[in-house]
Steps between C-alpha positions, in 0.01 A plus 500: 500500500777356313319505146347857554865624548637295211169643286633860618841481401448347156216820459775742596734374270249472175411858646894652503600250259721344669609597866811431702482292846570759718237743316231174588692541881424865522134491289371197716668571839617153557838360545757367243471166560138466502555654142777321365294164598141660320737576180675125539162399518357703180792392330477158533118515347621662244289846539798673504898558429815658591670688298900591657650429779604619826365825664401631141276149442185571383154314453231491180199341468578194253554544163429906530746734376715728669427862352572746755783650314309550170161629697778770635613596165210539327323651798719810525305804481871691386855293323518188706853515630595185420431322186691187504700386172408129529121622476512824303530477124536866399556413100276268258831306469589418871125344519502264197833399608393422878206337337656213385593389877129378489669207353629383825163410642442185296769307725239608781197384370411740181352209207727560219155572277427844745854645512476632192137645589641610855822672283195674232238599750812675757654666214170675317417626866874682549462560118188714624687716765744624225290531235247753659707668706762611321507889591262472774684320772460682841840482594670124484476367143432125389365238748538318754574113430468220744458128544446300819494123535363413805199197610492352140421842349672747257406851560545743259561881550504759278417905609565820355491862633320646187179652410277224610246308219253694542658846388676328169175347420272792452766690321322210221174530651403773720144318606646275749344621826764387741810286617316222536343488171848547323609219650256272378515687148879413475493099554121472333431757219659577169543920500454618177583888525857452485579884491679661631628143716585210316328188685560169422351169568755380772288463790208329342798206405574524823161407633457242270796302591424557908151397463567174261665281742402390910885568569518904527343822590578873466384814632524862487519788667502885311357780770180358660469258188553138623444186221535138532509253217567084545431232753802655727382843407352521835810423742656797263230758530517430921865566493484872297144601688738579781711718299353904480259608262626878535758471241553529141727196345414160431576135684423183351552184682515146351444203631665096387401196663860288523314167634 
């Protein structure tokens, strides 16, 4: 009995990502203290962690990120209303800048020999939001910029509320069929037709440098398009496939091993 409850509560939590203890209280219909003592319990194994403290204490599966707040933002069907200034870089400027905080991570764990590759790979993916957007934002410009240490891992965050890939990409080359297909197209193939849309090569250097080493994954998410890339590619692509497909706008998630 004991283990099917614990199973439950660490599937509603990778399900809500995260949950609160008295959300597991009202979801399971047991008392408090049978679920403080499961969550003790899950703790101590190390399947999952807290995150807080006191009544606003909440609990993640290990080493998963916390991305409620951006999965609100770049879920809005109209202007989110609120786009935080610690994760929001509306100007080019404000995102190279906050880039460079990257450089905190190697005290946790980041080999000096990938921080620069961590620093390259996160800035050619906000590069992307600005450079194919400009004009065509649907109503918060730049992107969203986030990292999360948590369980020996560095998550990276990066979303925009633009066009999505797949309508910049056949502005080059109209055959693509679908969202899916652009997707692929932008980490994998070289597009010629450069009128009237400039494309560069960005994303291919991207996937190189994901897929060289056992350390990091990426994946991305533009409309019902959803790619993976890397050994850790796919933790990423099972964080975003809960994110809508509905919407225009892009979100790419990367991943760093810190053991």
């Amino acid at each position: 009995m004991k283990t099917q409850t614990r199973s439950r509560i660490v599937e509603i939590i990778r399900e809500r990502s995260g949950a609160r203890p008295v959300e597991l209280v009202k979801k399971l219909g047991i008392s408090p203290q049978a679920i403080h003592r499961h969550l003790r319990s899950l703790v101590a194994a190390g399947r999952l962690e807290p995150r807080g403290r006191g009544p606003k204490i909440c609990y993640f599966i290990a080493g998963a990120p916390d991305l409620n707040r951006i999965r609100g933002w770049h879920a809005a069907v109209a202007k989110p209303a609120e786009s935080p200034v610690e994760f929001v870089c509306e100007t080019r400027d404000v995102f190279t800048a906050r880039l460079g905080r990257l450089s905190s991570f190697a005290r946790a764990g980041l080999k000096e020999d990938e921080l620069p590759l961590a620093i390259a790979v996160a800035g050619e993916v906000g590069n992307n939001c600005f450079d194919h957007n400009l004009g065509s934002w649907r109503d918060v410009p730049g992107c969203w910029f986030e990292t999360q240490a948590t369980g020996g891992r560095l998550w990276i965050c990066i979303a925009d509320r633009g066009q999505g890939i797949f309508r910049s990409l056949t502005r080059a080359d109209p055959t693509i069929p679908d969202e899916q297909a652009a997707l692929v197209a932008a980490f994998e193939r070289t597009i010629s037709g450069r009128a009237p849309e400039s494309r560069g090569n960005g994303l291919k250097f991207v996937r190189n440098i994901i897929v060289a080493g056992a350390r990091q994954g990426l994946a991305c998410r533009s409309g019902a398009g959803l790619a993976e890339y890397g050994r850790l590619g796919p933790d990423c692509r099972a964080e975003l496939a809960r994110f809508p497909s509905r919407l225009t706008g892009t979100i790419t998630l990367i991943l760093w091993s810190l053991k």
